[in-house]
ROVO-42550 format. One record per atom (N, C-alpha, C, O): residue number from 0; residue in three letters; atom name; x, y, z. Coordinates in steps of 0.05 Angstrom, whole numbers, plus 5000, padded with zeros to 4 digits. Layout:
<recs>
     i    aa   at      X      Y      Z
   NUM   ala   CA      X      Y      Z
...
</recs>
This chain:
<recs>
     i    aa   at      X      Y      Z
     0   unk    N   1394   6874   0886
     0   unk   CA   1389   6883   0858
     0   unk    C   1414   6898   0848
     0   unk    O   1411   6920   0837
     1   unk    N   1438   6886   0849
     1   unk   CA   1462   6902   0839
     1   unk    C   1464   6902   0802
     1   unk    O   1482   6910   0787
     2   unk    N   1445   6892   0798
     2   unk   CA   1447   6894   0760
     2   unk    C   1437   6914   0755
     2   unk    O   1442   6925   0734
     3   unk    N   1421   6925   0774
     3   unk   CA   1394   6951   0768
     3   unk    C   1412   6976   0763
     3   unk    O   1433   6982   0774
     4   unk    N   1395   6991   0739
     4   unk   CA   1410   7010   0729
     4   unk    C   1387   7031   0723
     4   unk    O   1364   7025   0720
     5   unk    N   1397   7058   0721
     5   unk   CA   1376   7081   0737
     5   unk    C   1389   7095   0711
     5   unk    O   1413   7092   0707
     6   unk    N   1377   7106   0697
     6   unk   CA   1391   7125   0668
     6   unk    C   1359   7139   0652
     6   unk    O   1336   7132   0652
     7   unk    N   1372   7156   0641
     7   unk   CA   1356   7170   0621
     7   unk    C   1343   7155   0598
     7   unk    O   1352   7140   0581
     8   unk    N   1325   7161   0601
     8   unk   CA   1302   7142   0587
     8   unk    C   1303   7152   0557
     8   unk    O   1300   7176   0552
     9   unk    N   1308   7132   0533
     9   unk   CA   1308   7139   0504
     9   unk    C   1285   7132   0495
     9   unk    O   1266   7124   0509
    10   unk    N   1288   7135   0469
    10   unk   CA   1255   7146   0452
    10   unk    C   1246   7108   0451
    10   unk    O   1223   7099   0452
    11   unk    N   1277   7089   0448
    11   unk   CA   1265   7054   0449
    11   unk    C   1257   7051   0482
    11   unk    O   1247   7029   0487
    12   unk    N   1258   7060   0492
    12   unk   CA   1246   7052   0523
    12   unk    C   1214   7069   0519
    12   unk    O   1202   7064   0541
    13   unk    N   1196   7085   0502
    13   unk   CA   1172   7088   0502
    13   unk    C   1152   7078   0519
    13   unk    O   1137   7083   0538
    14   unk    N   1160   7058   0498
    14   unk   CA   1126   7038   0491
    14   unk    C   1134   7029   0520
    14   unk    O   1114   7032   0533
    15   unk    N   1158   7018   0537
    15   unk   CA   1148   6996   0564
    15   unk    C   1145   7027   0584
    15   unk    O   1132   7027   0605
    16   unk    N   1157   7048   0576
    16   unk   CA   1137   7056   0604
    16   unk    C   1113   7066   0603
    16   unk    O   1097   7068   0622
    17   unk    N   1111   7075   0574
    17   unk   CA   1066   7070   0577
    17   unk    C   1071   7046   0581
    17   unk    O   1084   7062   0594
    18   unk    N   1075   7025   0583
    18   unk   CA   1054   7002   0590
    18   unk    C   1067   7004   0619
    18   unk    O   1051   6996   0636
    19   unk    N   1097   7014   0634
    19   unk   CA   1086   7012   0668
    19   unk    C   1062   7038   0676
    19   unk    O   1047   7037   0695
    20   unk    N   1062   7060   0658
    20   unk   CA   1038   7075   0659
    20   unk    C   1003   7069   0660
    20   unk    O   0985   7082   0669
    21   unk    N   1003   7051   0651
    21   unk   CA   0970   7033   0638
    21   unk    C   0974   7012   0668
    21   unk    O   0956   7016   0683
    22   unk    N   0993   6994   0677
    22   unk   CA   0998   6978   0693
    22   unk    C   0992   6979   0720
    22   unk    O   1007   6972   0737
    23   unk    N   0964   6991   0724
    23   unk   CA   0957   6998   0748
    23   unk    C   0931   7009   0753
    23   unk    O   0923   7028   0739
    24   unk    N   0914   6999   0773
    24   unk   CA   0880   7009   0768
    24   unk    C   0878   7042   0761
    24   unk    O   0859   7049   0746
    25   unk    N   0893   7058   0769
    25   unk   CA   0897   7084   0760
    25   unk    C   0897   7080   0724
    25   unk    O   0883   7078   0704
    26   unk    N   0924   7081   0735
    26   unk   CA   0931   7078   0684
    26   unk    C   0919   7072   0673
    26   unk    O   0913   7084   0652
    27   unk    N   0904   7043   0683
    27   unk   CA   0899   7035   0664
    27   unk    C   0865   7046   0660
    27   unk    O   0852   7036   0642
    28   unk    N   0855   7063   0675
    28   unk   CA   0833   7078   0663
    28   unk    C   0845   7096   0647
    28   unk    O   0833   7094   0625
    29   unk    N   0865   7117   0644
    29   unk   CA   0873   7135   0632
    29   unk    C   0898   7140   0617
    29   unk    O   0906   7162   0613
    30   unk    N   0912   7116   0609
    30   unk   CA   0924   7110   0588
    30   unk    C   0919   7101   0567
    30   unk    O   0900   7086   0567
    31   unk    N   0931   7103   0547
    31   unk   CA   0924   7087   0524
    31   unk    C   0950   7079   0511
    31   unk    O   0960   7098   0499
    32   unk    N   0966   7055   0509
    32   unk   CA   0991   7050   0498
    32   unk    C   0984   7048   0472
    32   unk    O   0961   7042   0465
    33   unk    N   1004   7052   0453
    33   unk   CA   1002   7058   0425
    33   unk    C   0991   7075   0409
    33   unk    O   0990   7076   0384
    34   unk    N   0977   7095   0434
    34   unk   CA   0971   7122   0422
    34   unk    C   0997   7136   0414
    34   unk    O   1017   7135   0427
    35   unk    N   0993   7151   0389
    35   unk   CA   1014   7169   0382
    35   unk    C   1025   7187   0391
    35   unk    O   1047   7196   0385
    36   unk    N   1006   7197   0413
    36   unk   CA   1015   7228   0427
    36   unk    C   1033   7217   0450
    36   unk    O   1043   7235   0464
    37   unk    N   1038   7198   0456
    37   unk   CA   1065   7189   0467
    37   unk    C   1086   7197   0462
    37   unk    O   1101   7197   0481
    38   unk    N   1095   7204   0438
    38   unk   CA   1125   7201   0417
    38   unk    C   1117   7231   0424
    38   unk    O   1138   7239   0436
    39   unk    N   1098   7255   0424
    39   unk   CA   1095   7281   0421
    39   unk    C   1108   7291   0449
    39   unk    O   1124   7310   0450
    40   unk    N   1099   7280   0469
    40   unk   CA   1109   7282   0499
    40   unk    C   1123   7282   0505
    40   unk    O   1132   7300   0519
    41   unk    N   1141   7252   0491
    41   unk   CA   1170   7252   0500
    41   unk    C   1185   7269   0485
    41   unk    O   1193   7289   0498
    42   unk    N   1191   7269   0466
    42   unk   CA   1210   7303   0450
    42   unk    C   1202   7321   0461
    42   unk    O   1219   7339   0460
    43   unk    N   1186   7326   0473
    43   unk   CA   1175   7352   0485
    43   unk    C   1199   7352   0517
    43   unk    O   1210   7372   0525
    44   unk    N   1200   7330   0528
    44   unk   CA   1212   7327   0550
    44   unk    C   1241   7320   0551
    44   unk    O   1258   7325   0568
    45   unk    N   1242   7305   0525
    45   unk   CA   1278   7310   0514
    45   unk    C   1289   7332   0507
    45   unk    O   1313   7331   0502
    46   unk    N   1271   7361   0503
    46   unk   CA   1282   7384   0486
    46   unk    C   1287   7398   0511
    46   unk    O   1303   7417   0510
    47   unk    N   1271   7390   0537
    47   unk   CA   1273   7409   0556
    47   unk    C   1289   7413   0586
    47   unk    O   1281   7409   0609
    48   unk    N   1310   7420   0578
    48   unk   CA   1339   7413   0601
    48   unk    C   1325   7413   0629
    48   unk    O   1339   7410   0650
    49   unk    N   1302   7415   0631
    49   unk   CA   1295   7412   0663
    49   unk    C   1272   7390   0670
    49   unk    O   1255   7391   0688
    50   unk    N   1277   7377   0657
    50   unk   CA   1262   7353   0656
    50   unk    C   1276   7328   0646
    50   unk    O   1286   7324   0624
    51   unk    N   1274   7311   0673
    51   unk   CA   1286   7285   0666
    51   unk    C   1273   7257   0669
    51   unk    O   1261   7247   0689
    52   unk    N   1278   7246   0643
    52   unk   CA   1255   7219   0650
    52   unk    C   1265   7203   0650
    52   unk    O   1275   7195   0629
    53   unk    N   1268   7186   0677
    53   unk   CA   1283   7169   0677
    53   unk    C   1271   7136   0678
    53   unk    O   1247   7136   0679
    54   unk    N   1284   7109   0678
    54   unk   CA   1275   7082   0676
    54   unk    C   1304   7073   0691
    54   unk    O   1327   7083   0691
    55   unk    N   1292   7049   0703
    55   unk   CA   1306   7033   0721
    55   unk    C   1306   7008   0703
    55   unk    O   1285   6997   0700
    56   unk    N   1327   7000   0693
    56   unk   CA   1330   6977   0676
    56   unk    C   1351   6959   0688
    56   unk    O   1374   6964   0695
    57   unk    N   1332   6930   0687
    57   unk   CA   1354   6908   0702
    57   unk    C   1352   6884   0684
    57   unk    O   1329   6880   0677
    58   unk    N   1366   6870   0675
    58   unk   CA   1379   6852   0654
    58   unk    C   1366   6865   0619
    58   unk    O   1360   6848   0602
    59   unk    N   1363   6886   0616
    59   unk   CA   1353   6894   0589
    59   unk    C   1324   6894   0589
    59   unk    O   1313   6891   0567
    60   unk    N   1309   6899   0610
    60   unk   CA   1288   6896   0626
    60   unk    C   1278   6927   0630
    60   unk    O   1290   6939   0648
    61   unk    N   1262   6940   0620
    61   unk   CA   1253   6969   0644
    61   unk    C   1235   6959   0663
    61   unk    O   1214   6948   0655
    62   unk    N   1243   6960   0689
    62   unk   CA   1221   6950   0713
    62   unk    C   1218   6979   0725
    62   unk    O   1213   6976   0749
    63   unk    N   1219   7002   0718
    63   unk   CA   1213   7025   0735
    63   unk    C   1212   7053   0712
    63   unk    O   1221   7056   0689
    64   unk    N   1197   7070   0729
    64   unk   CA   1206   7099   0716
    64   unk    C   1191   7120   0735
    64   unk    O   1172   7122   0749
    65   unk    N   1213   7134   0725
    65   unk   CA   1189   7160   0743
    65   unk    C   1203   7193   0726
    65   unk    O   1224   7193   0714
    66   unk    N   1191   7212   0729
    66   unk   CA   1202   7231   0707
    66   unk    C   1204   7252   0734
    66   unk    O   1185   7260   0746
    67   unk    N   1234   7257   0741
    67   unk   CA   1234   7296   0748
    67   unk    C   1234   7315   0734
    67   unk    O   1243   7316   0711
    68   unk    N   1221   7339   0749
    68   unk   CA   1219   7367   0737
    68   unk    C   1238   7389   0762
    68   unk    O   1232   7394   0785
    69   unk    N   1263   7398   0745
    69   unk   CA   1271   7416   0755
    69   unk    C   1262   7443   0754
    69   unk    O   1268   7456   0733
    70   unk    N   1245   7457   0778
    70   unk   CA   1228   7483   0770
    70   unk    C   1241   7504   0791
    70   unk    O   1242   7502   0816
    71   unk    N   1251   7524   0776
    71   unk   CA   1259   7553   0782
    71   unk    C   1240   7565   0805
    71   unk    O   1217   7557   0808
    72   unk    N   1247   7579   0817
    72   unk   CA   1222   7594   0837
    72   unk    C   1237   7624   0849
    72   unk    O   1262   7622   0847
    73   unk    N   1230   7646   0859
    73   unk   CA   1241   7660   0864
    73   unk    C   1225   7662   0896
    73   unk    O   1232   7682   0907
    74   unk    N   1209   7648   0910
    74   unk   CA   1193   7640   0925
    74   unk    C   1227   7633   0954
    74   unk    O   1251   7631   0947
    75   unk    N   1218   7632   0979
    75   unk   CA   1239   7622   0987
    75   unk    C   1278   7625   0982
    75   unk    O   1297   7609   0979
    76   unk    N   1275   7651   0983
    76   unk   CA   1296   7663   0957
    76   unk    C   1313   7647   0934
    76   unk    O   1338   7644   0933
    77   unk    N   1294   7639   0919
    77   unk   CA   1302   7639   0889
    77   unk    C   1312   7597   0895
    77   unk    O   1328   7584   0883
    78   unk    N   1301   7594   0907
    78   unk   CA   1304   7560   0913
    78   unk    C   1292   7546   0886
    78   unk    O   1272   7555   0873
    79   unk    N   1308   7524   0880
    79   unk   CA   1298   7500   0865
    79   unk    C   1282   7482   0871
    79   unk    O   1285   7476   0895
    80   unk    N   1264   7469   0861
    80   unk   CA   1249   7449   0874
    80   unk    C   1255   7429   0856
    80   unk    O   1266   7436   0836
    81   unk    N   1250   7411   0858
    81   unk   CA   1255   7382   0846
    81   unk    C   1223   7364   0849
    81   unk    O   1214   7356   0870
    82   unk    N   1210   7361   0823
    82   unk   CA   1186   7352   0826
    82   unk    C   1182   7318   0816
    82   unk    O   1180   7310   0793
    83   unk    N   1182   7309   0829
    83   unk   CA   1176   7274   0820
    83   unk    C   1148   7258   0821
    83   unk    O   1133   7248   0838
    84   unk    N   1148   7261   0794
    84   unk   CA   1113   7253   0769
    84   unk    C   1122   7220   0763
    84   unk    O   1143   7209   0768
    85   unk    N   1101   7212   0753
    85   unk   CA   1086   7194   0732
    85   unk    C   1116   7162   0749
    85   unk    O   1132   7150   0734
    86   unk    N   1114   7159   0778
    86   unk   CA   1131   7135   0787
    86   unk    C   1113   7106   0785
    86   unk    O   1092   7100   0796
    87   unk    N   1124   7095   0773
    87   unk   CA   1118   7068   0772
    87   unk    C   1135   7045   0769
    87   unk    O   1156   7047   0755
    88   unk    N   1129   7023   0781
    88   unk   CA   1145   6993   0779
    88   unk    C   1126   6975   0766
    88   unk    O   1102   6976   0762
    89   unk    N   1148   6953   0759
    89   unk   CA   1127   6944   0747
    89   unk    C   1113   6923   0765
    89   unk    O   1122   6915   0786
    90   unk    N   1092   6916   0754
    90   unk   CA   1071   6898   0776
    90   unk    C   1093   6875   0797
    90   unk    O   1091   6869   0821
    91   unk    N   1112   6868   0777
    91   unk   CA   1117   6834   0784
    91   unk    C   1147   6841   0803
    91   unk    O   1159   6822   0814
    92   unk    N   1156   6869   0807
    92   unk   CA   1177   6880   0826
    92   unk    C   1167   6895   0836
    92   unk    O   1182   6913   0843
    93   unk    N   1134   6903   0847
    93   unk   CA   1133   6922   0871
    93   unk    C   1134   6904   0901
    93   unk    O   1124   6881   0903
    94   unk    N   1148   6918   0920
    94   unk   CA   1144   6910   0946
    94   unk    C   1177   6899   0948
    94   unk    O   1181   6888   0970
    95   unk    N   1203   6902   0930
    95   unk   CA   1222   6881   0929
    95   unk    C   1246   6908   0939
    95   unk    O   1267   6902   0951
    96   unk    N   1240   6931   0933
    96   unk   CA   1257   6955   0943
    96   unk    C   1263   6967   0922
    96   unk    O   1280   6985   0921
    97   unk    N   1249   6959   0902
    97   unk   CA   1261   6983   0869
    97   unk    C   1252   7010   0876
    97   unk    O   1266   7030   0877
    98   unk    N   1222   7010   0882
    98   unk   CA   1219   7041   0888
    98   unk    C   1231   7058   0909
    98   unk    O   1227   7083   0909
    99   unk    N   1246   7044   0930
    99   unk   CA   1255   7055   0950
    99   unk    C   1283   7067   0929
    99   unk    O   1294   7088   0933
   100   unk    N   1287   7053   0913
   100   unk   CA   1319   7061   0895
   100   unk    C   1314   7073   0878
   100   unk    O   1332   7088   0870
   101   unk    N   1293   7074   0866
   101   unk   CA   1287   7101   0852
   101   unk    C   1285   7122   0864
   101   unk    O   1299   7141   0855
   102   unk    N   1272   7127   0883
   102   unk   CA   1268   7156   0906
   102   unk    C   1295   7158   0914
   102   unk    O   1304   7180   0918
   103   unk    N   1309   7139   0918
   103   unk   CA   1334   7152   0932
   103   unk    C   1359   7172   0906
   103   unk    O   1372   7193   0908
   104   unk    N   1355   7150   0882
   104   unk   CA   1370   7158   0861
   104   unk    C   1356   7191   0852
   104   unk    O   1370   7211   0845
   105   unk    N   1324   7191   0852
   105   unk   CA   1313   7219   0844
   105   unk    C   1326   7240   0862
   105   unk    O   1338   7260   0852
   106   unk    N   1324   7235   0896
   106   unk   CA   1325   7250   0911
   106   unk    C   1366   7263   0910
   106   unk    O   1376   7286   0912
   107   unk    N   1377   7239   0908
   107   unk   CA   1409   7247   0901
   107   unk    C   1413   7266   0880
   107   unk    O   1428   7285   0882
   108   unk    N   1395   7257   0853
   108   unk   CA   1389   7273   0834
   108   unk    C   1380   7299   0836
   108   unk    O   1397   7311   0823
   109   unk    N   1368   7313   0843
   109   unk   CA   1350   7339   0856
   109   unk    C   1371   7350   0872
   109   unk    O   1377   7372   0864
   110   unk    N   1388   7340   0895
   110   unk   CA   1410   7342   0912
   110   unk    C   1435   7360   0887
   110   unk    O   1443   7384   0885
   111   unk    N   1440   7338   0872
   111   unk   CA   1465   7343   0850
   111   unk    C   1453   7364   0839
   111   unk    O   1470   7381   0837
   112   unk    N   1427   7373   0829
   112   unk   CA   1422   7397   0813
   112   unk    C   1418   7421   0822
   112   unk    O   1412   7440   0807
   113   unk    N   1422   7421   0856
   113   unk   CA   1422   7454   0868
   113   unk    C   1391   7459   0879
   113   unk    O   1383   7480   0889
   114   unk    N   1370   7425   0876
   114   unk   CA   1348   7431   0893
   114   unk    C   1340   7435   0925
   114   unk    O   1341   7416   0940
   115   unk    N   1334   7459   0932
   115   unk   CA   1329   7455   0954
   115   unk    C   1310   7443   0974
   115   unk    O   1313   7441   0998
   116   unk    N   1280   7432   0955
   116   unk   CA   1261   7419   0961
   116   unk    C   1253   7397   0941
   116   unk    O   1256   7401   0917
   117   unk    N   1242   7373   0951
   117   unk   CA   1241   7349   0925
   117   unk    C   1207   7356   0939
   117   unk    O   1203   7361   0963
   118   unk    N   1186   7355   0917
   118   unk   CA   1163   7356   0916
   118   unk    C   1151   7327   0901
   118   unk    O   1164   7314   0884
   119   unk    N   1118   7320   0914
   119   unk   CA   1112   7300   0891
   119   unk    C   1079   7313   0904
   119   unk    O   1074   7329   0922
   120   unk    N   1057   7291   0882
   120   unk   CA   1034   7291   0888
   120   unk    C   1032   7263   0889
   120   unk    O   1048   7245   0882
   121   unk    N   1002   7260   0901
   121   unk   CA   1005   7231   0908
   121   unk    C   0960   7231   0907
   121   unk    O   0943   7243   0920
   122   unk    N   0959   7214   0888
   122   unk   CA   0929   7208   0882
   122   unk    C   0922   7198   0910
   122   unk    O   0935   7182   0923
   123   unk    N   0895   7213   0918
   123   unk   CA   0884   7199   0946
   123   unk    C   0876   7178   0943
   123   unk    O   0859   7173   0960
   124   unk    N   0880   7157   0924
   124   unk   CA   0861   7133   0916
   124   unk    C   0883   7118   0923
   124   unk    O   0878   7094   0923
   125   unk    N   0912   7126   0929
   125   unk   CA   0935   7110   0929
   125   unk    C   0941   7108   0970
   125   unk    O   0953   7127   0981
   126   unk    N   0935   7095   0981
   126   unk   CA   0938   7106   1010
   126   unk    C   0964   7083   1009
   126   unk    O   0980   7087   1028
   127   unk    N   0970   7065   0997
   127   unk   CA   1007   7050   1000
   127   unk    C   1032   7074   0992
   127   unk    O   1052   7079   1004
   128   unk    N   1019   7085   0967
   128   unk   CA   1032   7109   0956
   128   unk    C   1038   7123   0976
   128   unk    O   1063   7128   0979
   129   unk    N   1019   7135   0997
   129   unk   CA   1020   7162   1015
   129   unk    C   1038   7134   1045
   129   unk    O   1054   7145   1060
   130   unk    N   1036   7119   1046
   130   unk   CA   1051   7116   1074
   130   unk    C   1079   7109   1062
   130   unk    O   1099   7113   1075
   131   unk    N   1081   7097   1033
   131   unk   CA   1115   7092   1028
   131   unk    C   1130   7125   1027
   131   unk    O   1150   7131   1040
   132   unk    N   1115   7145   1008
   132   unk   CA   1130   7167   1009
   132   unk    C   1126   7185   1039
   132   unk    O   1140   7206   1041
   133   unk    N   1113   7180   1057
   133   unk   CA   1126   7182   1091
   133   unk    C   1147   7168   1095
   133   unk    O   1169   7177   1098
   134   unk    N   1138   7135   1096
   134   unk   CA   1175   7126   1099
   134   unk    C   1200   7130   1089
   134   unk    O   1220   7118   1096
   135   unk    N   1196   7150   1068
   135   unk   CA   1222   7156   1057
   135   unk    C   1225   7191   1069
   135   unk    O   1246   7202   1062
   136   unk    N   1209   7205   1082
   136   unk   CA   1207   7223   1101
   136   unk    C   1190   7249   1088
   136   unk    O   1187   7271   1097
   137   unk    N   1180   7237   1064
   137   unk   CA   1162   7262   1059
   137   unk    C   1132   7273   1076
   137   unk    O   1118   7259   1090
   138   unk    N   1127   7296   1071
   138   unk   CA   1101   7304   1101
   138   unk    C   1087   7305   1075
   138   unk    O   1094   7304   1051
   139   unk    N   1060   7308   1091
   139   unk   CA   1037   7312   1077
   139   unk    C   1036   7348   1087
   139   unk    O   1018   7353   1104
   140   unk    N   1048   7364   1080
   140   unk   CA   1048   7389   1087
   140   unk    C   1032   7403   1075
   140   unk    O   1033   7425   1086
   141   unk    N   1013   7404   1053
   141   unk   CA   1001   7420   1044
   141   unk    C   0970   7407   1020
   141   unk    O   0972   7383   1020
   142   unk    N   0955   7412   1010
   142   unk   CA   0931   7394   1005
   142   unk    C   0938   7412   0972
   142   unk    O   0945   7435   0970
   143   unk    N   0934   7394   0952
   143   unk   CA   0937   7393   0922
   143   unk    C   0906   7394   0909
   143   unk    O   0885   7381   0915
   144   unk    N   0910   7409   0893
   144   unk   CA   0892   7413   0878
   144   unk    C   0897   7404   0847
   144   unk    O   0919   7397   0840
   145   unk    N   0871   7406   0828
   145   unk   CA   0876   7403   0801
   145   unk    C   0849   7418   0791
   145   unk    O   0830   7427   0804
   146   unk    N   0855   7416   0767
   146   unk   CA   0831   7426   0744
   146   unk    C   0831   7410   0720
   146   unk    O   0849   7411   0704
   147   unk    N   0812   7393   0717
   147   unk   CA   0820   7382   0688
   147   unk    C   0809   7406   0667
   147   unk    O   0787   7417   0669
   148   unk    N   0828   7412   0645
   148   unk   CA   0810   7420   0621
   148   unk    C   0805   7416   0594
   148   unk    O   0787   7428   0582
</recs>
């Protein structure tokens, strides 16, 4: 995949990553593409220097994305963590090594910004999810919670 290109995702790359967002028995219960509060999210995540959303684009193509959060902590004396949300490929390139190149590009990324820990969550409904992010050496070290409200 030497065409594949890993960059900051603009306001015209949107619409295809809600649709790699919807592109999946997950998303696609809890997405909705062409909802407006899309466009609200992303300015929200362009205004905020510690958040980066990135897309993997190969011939003018987005086949990937996944968004980091660089989060401050004074925990661990005063360490960075590097948090990696919302990863997806698209249907017709999973299994080919894009997501292995996204994790490596996030994790270099997190590296370059002074993180000392790369964090993710991982839906228990995903068990390919939980053994690819082992083979890239992450532990299951600690059990995640949520609240919807």
């Amino acid at each position: 995949m030497p065409a594949l290109t890993i960059r900051r995702a603009t306001s015209a790359d949107l619409a295809a990553i809600v649709g790699l967002l919807a592109d999946d028995a997950l998303g696609s219960t809890r997405e909705e593409p062409g909802n407006p509060c899309y466009a609200e999210a992303f300015a929200a995540i362009e205004r905020d220097p510690n958040q980066f959303l990135a897309v993997a684009e190969d011939g003018g193509e987005i086949v990937g994305c996944l968004q980091l959060s660089f989060i401050p902590g004074l925990s661990r004396r005063g360490l960075w963590r590097g948090q990696i949300e919302s990863v997806r490929v698209a249907s017709a390139r999973r299994g080919g090594g894009l997501g292995r190149r996204l994790f490596e590009w996030a994790i270099a990324e997190c590296r370059r910004r002074g993180c000392g820990l790369v964090q993710l969550t991982t839906d228990k409904a995903r068990p390919d999810a939980l053994r690819f992010y082992e083979s890239l050496g992450f532990t299951a070290s600690h059990e995640g919670m949520k609240l919807a409200l």
